[in-house]
N, C-alpha and C positions, 0 to 999 in steps of 0.2 A: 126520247127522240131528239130531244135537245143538244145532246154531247154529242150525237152525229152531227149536225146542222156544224155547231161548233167547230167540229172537227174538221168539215170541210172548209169551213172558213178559215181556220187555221192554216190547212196545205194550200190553199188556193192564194195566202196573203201575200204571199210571197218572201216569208219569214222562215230561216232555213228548215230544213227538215228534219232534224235532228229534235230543234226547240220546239215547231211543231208537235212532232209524236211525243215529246216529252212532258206539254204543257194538256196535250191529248191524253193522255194516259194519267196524267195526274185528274183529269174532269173526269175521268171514267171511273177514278177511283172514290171520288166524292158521291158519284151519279148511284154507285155499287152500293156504299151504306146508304146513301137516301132510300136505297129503295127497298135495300133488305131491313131497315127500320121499320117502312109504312109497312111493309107487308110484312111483318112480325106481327106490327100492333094490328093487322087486320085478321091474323088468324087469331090471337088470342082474345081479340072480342068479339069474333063470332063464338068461337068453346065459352067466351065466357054469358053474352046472349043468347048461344042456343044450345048449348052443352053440347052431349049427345048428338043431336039431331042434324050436329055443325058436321057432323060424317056424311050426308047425306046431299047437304049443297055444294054446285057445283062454284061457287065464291070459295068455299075455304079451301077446295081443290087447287083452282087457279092460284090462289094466295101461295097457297104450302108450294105449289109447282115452282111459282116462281120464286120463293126465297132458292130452292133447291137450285136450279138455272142460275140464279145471282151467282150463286156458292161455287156453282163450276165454274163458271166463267172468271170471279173473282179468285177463286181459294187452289184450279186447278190451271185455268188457263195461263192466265196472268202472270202466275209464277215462271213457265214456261217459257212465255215469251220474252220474259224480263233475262231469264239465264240466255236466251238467245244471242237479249241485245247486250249483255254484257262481255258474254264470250266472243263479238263480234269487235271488241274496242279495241282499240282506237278508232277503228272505221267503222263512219254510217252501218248499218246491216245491210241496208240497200248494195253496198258494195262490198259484200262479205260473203265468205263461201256456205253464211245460214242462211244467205234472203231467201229460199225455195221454204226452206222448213219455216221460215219468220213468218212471210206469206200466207203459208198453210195453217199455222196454228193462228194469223190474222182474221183469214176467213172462216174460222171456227168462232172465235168472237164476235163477230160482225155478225154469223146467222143468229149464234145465240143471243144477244144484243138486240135484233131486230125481233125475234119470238119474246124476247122479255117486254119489249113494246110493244108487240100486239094485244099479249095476256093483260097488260097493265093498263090498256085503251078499252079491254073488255070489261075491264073491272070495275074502273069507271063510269065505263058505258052501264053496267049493272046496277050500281048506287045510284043512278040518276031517275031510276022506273023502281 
């Protein structure tokens, strides 16, 4: 949830937009391995805690869901958008004939982004009880 917050601060700074989405996109890409690391090591210590039986809790569910969600968002999205912004240069995308597809493939990251935060506030929320 953080690299949103960020990220609004970033566009709101009044720091071009360009540098903005660029220093955003780089926090997203950091935000991407931190969390498909923690949630590696949480599914392989519950198979290794509960072997078997690690099929059955909805924690190793959530875990595996969300490395899979990272992976899209990082391994399928991302790349997309990056050929977006690339084939948009020299100009902003904002003012390019992909801002409509740029957009679109934004608000695919963003819902998955915002799911990846829910799952990862439950998971937490889980380990606390």
């Amino acid at each position: 949830m953080g690299a949103f917050v960020a990220s609004y601060v970033l566009f709101g700074s009044g720091v071009e937009k360009v540098l903005a989405g660029t220093l955003a996109n780089r926090l997203f890409y950091a935000v991407h391995w931190i969390v498909l690391i923690s949630a590696a090591y949480l599914v392989l210590h519950s198979l290794w805690m509960l072997g078997g039986q690690s099929f059955k809790s909805s924690f190793f569910w959530s875990s595996l869901l969300l490395i899979v969600l990272v992976c899209i968002g990082h391994y399928g999205v991302q790349p997309i958008m990056d050929a977006l912004r690339h084939k948009a240069m020299p100009f902003d995308i904002a003012q390019s004939i992909f801002r409509d597809r740029f957009y679109a493939w934004h608000g695919v990251a963003s819902v998955l982004y915002v799911v990846e935060c829910v799952i990862a506030l439950v998971l937490v929320n889980n380990q606390r009880h």
